[in-house]
Structures are given as structure tokens and as C-alpha cells.
CHARMM internal coordinates of N, CA and C (Angstrom, degrees):
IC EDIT
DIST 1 N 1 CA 1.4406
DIST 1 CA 1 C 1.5108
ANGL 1 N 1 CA 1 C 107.59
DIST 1 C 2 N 1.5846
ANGL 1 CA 1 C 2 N 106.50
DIHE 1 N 1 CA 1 C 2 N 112.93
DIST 2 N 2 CA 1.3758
ANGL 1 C 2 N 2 CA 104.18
DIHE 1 CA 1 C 2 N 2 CA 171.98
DIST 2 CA 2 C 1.7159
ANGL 2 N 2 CA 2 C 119.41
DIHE 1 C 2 N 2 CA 2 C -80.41
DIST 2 C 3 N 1.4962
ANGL 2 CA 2 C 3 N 105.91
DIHE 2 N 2 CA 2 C 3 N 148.17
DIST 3 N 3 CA 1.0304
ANGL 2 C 3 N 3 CA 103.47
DIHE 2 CA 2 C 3 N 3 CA 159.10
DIST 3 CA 3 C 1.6590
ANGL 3 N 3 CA 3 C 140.09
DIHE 2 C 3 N 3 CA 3 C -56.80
DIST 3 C 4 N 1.4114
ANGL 3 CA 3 C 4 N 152.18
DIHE 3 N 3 CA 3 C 4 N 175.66
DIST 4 N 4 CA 1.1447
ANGL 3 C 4 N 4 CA 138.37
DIHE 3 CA 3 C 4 N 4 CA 160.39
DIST 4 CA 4 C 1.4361
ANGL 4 N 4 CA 4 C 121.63
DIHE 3 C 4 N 4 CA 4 C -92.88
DIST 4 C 5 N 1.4186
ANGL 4 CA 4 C 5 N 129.51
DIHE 4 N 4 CA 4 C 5 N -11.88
DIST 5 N 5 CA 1.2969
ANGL 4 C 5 N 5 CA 154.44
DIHE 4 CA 4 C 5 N 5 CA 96.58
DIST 5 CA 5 C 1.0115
ANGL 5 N 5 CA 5 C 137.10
DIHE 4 C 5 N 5 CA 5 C 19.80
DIST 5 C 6 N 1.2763
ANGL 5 CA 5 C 6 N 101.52
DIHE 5 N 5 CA 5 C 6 N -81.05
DIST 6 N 6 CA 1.8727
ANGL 5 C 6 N 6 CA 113.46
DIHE 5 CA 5 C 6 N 6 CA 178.42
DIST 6 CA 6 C 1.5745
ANGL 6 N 6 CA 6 C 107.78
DIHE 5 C 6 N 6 CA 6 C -135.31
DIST 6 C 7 N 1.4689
ANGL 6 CA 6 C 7 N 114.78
DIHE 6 N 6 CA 6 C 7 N 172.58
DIST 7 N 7 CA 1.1171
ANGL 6 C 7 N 7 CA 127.58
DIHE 6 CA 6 C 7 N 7 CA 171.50
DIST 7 CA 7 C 1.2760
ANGL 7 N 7 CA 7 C 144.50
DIHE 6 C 7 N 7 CA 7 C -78.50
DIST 7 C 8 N 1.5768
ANGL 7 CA 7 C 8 N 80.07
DIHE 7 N 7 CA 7 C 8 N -2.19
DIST 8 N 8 CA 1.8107
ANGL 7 C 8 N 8 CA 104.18
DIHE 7 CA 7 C 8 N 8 CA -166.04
DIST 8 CA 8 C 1.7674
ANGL 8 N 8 CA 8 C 113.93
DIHE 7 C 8 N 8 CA 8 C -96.21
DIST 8 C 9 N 1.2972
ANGL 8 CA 8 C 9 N 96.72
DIHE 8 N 8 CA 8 C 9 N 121.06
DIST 9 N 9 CA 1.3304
ANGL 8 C 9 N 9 CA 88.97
DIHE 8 CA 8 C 9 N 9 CA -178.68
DIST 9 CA 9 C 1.4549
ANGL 9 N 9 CA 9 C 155.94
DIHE 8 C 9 N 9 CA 9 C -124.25
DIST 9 C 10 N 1.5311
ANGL 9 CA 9 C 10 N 101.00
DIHE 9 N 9 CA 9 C 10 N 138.05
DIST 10 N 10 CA 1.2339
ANGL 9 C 10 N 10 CA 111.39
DIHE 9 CA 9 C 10 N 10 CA -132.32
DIST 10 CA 10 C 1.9027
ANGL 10 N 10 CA 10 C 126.51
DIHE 9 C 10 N 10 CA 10 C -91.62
DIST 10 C 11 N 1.3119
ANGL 10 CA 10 C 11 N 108.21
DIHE 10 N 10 CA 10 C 11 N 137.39
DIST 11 N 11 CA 1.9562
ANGL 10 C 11 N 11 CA 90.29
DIHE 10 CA 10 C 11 N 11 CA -178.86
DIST 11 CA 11 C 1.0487
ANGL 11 N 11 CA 11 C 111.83
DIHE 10 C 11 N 11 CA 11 C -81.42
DIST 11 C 12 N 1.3302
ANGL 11 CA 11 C 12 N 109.17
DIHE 11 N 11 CA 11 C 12 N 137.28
DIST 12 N 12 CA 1.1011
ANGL 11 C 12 N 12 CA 122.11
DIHE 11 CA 11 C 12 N 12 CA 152.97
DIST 12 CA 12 C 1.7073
ANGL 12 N 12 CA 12 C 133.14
DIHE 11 C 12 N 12 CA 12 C -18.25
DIST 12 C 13 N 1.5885
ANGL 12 CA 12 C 13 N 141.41
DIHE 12 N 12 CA 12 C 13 N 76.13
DIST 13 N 13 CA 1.1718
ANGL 12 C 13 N 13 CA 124.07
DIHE 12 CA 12 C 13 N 13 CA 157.23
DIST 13 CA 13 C 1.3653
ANGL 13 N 13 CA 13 C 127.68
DIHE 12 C 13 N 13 CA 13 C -115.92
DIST 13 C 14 N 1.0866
ANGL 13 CA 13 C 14 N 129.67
DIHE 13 N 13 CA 13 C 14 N 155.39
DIST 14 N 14 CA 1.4678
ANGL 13 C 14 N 14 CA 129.60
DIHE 13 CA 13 C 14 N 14 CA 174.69
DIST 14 CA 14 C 1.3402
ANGL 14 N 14 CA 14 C 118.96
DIHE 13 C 14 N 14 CA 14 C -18.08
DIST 14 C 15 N 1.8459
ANGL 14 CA 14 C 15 N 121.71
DIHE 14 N 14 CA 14 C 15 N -62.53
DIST 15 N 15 CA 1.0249
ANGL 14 C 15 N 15 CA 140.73
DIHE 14 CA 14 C 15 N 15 CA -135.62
DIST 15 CA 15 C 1.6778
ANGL 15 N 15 CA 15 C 85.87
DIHE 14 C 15 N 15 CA 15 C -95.92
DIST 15 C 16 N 1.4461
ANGL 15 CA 15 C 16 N 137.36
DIHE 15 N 15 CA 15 C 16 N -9.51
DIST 16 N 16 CA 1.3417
ANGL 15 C 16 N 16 CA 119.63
DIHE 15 CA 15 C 16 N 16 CA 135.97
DIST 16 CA 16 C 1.5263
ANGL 16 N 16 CA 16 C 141.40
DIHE 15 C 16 N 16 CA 16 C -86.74
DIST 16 C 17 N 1.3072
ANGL 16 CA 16 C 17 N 90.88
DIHE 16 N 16 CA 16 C 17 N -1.19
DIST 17 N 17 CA 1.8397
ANGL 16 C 17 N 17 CA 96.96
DIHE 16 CA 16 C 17 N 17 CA 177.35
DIST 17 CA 17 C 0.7812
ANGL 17 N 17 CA 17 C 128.39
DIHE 16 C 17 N 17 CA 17 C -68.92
DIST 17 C 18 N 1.5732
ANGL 17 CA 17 C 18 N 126.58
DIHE 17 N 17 CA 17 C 18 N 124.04
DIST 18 N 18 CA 1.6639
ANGL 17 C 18 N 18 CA 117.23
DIHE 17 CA 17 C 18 N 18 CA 176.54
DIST 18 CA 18 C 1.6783
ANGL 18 N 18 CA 18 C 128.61
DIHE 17 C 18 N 18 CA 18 C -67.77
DIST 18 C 19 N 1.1346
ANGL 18 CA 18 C 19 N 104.37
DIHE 18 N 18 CA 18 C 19 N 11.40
DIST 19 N 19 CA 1.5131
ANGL 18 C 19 N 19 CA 115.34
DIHE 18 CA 18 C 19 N 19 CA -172.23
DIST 19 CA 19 C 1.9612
ANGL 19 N 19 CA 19 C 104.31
DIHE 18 C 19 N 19 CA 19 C -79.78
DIST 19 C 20 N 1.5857
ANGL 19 CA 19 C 20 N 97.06
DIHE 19 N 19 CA 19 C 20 N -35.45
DIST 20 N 20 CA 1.2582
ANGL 19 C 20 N 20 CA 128.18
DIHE 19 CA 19 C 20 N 20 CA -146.70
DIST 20 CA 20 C 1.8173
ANGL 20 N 20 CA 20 C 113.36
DIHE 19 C 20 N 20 CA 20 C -83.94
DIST 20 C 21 N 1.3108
ANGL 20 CA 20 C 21 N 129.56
DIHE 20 N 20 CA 20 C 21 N 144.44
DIST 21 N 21 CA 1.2012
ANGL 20 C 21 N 21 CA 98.66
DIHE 20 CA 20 C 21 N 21 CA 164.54
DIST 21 CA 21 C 1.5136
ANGL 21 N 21 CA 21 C 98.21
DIHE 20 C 21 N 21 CA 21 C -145.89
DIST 21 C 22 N 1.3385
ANGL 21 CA 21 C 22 N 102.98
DIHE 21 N 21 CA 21 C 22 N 142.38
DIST 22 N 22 CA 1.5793
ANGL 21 C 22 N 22 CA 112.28
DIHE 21 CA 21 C 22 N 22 CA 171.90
DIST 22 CA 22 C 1.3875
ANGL 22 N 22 CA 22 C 124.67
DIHE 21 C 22 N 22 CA 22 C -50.85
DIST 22 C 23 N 1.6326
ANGL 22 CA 22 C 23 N 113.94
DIHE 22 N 22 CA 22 C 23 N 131.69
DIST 23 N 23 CA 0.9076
ANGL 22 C 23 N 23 CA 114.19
DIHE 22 CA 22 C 23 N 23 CA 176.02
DIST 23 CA 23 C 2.1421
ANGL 23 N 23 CA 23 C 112.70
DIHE 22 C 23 N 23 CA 23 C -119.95
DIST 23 C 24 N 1.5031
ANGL 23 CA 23 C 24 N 102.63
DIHE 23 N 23 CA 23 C 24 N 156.46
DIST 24 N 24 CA 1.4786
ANGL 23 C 24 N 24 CA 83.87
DIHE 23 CA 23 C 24 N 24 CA -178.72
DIST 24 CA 24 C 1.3196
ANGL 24 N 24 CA 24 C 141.97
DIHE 23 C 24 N 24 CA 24 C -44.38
DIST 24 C 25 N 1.6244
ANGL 24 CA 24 C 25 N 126.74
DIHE 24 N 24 CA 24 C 25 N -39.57
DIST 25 N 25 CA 0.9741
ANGL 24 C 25 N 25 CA 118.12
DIHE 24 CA 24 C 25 N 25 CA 178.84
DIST 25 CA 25 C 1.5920
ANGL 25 N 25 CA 25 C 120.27
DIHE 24 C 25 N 25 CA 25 C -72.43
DIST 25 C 26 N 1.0971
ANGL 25 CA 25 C 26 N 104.73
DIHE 25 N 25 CA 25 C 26 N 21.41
DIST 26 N 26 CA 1.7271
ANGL 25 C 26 N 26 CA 110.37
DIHE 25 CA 25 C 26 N 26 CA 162.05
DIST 26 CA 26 C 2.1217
ANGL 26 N 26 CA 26 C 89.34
DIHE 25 C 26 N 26 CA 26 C 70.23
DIST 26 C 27 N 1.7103
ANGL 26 CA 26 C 27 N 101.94
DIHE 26 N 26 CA 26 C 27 N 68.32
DIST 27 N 27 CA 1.3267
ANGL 26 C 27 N 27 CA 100.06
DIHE 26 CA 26 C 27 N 27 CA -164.18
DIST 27 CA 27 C 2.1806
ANGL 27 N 27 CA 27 C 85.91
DIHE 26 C 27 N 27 CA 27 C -142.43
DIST 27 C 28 N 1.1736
ANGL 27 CA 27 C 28 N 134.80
DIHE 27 N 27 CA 27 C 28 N -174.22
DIST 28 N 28 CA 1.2929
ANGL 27 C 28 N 28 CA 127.07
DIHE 27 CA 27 C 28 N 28 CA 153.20
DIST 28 CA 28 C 1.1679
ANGL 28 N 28 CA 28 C 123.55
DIHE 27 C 28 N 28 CA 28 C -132.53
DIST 28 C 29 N 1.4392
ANGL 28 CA 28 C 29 N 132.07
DIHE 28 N 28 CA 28 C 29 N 118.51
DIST 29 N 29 CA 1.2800
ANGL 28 C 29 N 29 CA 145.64
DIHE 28 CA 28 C 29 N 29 CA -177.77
DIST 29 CA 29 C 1.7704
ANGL 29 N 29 CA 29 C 120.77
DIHE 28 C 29 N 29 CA 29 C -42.00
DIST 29 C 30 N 0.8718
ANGL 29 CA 29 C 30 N 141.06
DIHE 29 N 29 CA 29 C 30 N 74.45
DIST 30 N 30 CA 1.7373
ANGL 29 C 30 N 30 CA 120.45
DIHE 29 CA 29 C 30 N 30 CA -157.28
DIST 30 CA 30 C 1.7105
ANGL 30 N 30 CA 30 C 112.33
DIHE 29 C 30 N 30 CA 30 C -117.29
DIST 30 C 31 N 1.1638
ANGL 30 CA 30 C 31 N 103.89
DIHE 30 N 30 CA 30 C 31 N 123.31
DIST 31 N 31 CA 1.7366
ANGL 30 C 31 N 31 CA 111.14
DIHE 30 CA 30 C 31 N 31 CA -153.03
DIST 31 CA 31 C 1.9360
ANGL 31 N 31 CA 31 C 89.35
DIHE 30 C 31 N 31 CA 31 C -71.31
DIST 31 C 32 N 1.3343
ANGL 31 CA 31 C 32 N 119.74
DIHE 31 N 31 CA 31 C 32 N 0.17
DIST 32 N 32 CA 1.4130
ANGL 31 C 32 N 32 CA 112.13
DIHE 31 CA 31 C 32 N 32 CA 179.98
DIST 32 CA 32 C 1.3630
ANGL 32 N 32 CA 32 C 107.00
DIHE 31 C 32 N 32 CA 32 C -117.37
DIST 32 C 33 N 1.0632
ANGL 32 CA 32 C 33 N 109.85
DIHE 32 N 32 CA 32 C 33 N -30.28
DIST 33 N 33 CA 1.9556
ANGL 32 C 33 N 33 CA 112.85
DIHE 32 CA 32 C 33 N 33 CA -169.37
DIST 33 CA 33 C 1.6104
ANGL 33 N 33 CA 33 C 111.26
DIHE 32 C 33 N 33 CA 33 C -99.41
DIST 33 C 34 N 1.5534
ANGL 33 CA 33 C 34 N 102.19
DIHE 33 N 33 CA 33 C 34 N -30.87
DIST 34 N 34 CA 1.6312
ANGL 33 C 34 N 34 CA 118.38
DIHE 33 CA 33 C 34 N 34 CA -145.56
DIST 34 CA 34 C 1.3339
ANGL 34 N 34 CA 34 C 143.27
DIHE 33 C 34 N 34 CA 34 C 65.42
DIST 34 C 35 N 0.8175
ANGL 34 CA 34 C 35 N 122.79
DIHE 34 N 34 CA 34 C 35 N -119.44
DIST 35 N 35 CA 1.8487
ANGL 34 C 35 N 35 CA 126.80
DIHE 34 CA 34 C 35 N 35 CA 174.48
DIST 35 CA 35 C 1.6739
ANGL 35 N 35 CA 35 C 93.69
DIHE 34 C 35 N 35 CA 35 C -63.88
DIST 35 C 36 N 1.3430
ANGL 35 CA 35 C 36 N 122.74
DIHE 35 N 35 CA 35 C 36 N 113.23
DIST 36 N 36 CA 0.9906
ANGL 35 C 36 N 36 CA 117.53
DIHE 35 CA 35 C 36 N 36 CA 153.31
DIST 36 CA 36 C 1.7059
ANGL 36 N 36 CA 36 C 138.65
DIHE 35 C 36 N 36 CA 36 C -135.25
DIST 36 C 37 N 1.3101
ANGL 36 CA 36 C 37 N 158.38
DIHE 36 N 36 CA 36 C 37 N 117.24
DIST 37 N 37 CA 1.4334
ANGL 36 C 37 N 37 CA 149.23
DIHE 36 CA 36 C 37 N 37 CA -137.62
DIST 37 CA 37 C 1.4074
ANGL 37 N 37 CA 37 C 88.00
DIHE 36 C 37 N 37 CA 37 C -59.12
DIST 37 C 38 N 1.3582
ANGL 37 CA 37 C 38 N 84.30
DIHE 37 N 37 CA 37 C 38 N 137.25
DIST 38 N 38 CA 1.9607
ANGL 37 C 38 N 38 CA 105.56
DIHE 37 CA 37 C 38 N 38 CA 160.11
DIST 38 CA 38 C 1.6574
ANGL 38 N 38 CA 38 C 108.78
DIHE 37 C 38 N 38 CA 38 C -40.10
DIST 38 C 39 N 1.5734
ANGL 38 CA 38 C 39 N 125.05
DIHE 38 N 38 CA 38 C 39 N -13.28
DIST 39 N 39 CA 1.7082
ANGL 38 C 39 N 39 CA 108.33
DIHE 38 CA 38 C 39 N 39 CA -146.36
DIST 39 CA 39 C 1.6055
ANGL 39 N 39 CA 39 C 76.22
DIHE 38 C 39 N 39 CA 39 C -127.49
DIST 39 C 40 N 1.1655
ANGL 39 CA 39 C 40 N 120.96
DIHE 39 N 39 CA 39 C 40 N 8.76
DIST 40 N 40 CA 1.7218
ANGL 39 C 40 N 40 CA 96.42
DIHE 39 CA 39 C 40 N 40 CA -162.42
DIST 40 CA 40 C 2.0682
ANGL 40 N 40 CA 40 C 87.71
DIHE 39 C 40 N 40 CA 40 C -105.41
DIST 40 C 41 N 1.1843
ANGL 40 CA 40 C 41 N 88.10
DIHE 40 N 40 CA 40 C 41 N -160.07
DIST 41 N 41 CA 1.6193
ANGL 40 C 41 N 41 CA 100.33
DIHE 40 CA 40 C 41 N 41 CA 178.28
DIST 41 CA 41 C 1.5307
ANGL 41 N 41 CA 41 C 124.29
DIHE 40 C 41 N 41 CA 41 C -175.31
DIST 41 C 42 N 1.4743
ANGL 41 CA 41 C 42 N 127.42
DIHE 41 N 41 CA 41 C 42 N 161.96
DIST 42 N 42 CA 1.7274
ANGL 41 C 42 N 42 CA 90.21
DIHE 41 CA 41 C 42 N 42 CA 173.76
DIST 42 CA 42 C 1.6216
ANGL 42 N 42 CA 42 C 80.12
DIHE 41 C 42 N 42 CA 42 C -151.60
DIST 42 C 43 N 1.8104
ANGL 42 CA 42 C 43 N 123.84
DIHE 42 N 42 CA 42 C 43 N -157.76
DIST 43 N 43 CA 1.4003
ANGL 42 C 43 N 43 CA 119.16
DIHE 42 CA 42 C 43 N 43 CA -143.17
DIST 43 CA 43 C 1.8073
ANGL 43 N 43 CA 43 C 95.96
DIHE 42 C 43 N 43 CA 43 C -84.98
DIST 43 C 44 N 1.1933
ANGL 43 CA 43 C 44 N 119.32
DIHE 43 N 43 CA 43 C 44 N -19.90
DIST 44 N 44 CA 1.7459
ANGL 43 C 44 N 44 CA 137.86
DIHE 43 CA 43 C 44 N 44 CA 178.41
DIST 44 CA 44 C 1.3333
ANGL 44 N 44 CA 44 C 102.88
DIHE 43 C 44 N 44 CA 44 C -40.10
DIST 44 C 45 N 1.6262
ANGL 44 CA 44 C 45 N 130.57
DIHE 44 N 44 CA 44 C 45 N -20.44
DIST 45 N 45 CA 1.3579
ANGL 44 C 45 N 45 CA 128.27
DIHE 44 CA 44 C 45 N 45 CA -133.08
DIST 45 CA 45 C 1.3902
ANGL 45 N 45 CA 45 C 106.70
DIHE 44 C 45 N 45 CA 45 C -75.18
DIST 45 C 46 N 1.2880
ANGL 45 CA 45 C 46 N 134.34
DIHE 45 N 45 CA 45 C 46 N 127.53
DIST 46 N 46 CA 1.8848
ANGL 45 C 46 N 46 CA 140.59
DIHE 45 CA 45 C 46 N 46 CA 169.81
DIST 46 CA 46 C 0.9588
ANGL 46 N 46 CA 46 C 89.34
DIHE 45 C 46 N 46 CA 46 C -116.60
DIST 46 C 47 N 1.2718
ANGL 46 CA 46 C 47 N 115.01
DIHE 46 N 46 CA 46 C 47 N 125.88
DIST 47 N 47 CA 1.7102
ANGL 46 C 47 N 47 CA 134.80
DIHE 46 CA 46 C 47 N 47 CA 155.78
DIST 47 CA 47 C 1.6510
ANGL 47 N 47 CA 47 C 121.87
DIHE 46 C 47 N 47 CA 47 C -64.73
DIST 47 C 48 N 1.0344
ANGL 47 CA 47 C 48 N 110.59
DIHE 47 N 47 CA 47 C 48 N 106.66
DIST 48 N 48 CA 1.5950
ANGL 47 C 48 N 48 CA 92.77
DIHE 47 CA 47 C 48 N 48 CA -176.94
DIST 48 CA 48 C 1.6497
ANGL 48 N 48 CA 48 C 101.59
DIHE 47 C 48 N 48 CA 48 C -101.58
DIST 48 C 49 N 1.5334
ANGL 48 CA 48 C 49 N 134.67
DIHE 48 N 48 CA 48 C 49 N 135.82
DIST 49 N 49 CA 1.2888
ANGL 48 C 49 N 49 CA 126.51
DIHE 48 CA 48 C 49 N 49 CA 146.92
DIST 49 CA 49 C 1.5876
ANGL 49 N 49 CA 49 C 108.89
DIHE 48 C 49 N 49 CA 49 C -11.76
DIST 49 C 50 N 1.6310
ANGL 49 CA 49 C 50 N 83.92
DIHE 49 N 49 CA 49 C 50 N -109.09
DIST 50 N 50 CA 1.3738
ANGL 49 C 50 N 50 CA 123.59
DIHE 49 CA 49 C 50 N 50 CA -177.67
DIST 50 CA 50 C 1.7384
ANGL 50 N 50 CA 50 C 111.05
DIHE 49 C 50 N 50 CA 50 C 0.53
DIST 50 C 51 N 1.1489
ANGL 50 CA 50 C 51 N 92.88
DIHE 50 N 50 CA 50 C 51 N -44.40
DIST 51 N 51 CA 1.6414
ANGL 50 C 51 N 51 CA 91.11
DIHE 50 CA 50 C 51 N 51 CA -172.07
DIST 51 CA 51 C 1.4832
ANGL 51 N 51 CA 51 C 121.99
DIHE 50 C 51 N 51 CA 51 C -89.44
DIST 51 C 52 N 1.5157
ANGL 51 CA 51 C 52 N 120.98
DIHE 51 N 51 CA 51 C 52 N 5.19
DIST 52 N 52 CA 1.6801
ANGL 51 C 52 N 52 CA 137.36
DIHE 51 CA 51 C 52 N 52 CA 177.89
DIST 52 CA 52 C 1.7831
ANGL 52 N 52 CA 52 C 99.99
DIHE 51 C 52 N 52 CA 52 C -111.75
DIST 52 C 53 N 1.4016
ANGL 52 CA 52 C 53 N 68.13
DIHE 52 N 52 CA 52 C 53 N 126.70
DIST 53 N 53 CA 2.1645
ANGL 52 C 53 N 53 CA 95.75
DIHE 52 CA 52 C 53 N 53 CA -171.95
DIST 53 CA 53 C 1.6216
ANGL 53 N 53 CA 53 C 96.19
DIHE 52 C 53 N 53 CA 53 C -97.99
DIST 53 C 54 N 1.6485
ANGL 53 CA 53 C 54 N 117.46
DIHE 53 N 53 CA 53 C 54 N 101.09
DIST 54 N 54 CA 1.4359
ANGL 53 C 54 N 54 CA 107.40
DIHE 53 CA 53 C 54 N 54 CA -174.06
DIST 54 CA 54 C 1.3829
ANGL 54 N 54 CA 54 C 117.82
DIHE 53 C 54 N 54 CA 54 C -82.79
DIST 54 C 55 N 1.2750
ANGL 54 CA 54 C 55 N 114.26
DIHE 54 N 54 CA 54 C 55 N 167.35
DIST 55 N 55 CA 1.7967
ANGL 54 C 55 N 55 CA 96.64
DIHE 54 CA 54 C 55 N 55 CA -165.62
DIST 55 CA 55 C 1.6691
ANGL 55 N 55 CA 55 C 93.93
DIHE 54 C 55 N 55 CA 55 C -103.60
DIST 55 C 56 N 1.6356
ANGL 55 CA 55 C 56 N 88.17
DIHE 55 N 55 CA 55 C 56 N 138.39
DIST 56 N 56 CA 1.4473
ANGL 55 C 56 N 56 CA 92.64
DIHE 55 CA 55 C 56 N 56 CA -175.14
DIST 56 CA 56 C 1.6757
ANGL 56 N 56 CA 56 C 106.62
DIHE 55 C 56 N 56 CA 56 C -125.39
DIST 56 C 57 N 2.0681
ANGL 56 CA 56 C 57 N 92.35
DIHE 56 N 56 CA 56 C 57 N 127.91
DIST 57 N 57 CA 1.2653
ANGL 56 C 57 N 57 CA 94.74
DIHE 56 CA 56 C 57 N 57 CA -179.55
DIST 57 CA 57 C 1.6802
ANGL 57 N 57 CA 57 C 123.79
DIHE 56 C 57 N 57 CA 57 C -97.39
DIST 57 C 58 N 1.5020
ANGL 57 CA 57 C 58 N 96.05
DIHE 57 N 57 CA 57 C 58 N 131.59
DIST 58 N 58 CA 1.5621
ANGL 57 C 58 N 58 CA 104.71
DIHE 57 CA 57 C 58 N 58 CA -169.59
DIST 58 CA 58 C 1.8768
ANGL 58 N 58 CA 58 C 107.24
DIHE 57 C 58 N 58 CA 58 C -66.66
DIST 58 C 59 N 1.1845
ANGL 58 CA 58 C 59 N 117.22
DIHE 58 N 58 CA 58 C 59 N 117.64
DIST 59 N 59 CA 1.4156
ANGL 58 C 59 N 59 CA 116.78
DIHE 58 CA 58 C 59 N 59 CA 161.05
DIST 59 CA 59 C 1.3427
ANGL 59 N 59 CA 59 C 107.69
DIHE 58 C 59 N 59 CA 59 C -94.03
DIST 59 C 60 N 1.8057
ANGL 59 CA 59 C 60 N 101.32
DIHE 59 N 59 CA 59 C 60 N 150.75
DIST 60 N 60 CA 1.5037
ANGL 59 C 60 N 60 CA 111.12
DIHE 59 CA 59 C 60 N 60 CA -152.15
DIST 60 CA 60 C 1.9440
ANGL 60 N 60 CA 60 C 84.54
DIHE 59 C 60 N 60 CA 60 C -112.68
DIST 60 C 61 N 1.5473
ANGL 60 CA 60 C 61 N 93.32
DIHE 60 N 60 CA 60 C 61 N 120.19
DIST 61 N 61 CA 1.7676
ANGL 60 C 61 N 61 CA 97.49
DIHE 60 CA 60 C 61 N 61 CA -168.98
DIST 61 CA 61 C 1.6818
ANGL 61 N 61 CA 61 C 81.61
DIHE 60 C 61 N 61 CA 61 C -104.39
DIST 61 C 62 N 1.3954
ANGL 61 CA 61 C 62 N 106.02
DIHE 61 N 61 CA 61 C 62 N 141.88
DIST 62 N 62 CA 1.3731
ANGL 61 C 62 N 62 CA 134.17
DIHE 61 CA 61 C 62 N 62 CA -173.62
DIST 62 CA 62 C 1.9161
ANGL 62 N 62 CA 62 C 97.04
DIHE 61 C 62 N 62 CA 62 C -114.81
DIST 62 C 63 N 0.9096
ANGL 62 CA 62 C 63 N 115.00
DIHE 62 N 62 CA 62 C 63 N 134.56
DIST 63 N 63 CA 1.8673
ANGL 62 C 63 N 63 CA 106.13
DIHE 62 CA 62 C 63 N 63 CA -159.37
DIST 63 CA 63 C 1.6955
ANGL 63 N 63 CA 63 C 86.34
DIHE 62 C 63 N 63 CA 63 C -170.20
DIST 63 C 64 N 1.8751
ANGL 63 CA 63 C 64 N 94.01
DIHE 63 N 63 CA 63 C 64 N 137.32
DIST 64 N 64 CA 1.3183
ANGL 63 C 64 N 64 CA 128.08
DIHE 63 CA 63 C 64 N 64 CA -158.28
DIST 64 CA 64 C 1.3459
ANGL 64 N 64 CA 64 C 103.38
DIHE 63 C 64 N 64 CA 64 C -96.68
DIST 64 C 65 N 1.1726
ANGL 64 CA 64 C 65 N 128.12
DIHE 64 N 64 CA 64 C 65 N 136.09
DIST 65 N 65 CA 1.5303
ANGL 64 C 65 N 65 CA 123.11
DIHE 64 CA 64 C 65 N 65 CA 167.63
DIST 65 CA 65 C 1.8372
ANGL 65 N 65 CA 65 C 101.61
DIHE 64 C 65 N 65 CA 65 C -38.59
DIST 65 C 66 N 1.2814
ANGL 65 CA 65 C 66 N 104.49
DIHE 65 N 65 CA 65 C 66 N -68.28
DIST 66 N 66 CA 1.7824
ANGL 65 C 66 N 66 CA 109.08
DIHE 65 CA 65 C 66 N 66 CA -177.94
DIST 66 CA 66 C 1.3283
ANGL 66 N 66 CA 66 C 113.17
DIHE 65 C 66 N 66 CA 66 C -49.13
DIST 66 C 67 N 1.3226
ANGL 66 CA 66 C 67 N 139.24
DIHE 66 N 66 CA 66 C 67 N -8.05
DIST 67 N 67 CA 1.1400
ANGL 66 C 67 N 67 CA 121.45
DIHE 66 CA 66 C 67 N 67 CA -175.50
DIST 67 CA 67 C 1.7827
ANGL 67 N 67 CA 67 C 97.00
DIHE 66 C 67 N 67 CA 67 C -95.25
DIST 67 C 68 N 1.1016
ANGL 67 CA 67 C 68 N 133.79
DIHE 67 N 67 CA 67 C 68 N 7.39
DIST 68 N 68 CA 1.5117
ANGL 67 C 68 N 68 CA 136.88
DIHE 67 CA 67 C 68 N 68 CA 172.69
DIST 68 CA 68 C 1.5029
ANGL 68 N 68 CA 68 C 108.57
DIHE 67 C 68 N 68 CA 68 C -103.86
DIST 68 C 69 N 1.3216
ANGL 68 CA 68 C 69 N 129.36
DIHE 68 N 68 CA 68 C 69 N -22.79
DIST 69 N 69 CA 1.8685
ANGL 68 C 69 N 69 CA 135.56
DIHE 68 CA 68 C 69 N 69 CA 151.95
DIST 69 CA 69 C 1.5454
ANGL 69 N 69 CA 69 C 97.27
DIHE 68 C 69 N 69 CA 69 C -51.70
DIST 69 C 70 N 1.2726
ANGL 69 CA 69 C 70 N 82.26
DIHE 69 N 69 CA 69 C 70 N 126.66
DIST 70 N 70 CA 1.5415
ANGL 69 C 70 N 70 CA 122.40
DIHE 69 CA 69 C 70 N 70 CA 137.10
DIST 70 CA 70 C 1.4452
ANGL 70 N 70 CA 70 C 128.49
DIHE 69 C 70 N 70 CA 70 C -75.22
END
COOR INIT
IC SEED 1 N 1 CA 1 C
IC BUILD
């Protein structure tokens, strides 16, 4: 399931659904299913952005005294 967003595409789990809401024990709240694992999903599924933390890879910039001259 793609996003409308991006191109990338994405599965279906709880812990992005907007239906859904986190609960502490790292579990998902779902006003149709109930208690359900962050990884699972069922046909209810709305993708929300907002709620996917993308993984961001750090590049290691190597930088010259001279490249900060004017």
C-alpha cells in the first residue's frame, strides 16, 4: 500500500494506522479490532504519514578548513 505522499511502498501495520492509537506497552489501540501488535494489520487499514518515523541515514561529510573561505 502506497502512500499518497511518497512512492514508497508501504505494509500495512497497525502502528501506522490512523484508526489506531498507541498504547504503553508498545501494543495498538484499534476502535475495530482492539489490542492489536504494532506489526499486525487487518482490511480497516488508513495509512497515516504522520505516524511513520523514516529511517534516516547519517552520511559522514569529511570538510576542509578551505571549503568555509570565502
Amino acid at each position: 500500500m502506497g502512500g499518497k505522499l511518497t512512492n514508497v511502498k508501504i505494509t500495512p501495520q497497525c502502528m501506522y494506522c490512523a484508526r489506531g492509537v498507541s498504547a504503553a506497552d508498545n501494543t495498538v489501540l484499534c476502535p475495530k479490532k482492539g489490542v492489536m501488535q504494532p506489526f499486525s494489520s487487518c482490511r480497516k487499514f488508513k495509512y497515516d504519514p504522520l505516524r511513520r518515523q523514516p529511517d534516516f541515514k547519517s552520511e559522514k561529510m569529511d570538510f576542509d578548513p578551505d571549503d568555509f573561505v570565502l
